[in-house]
C-alpha positions in Angstrom: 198.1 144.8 180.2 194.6 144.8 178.5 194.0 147.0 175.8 192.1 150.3 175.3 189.1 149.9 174.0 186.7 152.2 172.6 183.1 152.8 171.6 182.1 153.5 168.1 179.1 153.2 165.6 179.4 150.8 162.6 176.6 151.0 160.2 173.9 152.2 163.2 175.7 149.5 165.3 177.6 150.3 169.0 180.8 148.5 168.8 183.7 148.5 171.1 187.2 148.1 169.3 190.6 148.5 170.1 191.6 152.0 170.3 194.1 153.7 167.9 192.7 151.9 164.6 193.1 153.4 161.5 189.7 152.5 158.7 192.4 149.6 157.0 192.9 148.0 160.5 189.2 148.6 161.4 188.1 147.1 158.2 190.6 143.9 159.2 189.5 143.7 162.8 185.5 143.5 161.5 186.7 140.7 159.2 186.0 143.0 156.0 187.1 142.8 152.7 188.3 146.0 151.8 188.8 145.4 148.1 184.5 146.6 147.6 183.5 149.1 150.1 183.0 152.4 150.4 184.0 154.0 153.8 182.0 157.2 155.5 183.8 158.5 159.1 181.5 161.0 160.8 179.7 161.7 157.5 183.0 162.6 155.5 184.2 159.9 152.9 187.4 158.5 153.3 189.5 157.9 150.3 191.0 154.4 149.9 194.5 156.0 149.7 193.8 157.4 153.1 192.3 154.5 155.4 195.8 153.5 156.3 196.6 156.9 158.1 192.8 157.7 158.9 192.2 157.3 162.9 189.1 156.0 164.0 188.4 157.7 167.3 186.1 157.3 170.4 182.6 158.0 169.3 183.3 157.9 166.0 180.3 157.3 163.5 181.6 154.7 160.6 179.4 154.0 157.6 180.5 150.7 155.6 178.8 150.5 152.4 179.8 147.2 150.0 179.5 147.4 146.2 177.5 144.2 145.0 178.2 143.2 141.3 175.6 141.7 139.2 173.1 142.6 136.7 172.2 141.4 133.4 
């Protein structure tokens, strides 16, 4: 049996992804470290303590913005 798949925005991108993700197991399916972003679900920010209970549903909108260090 195949699994569901749904359609969802990542960063103004359509992607389709296995349906019943949560943000920690998106960020691991997209091959993202998780350890310097910031996550935005349908224009809401998600806190870290909560991407492993946070759904990511059919249509969903998800922002993934990744901190850079540097600087003088």
């Amino acid at each position: 049996m195949e699994p569901v798949l749904i359609e969802i925005t990542v960063n103004g991108e359509a992607r389709t992804v296995p349906a019943g993700l949560t943000v920690a197991a998106l960020l691991t399916h997209l091959e993202v470290p998780a350890d310097r972003v910031a996550i935005e679900l349908n224009r809401r920010i998600v806190r870290k303590g909560q991407w492993g209970e946070t759904l990511v549903d059919e249509g969903a909108e998800v922002e993934i913005v990744m901190f850079v260090g540097g600087g003088k």
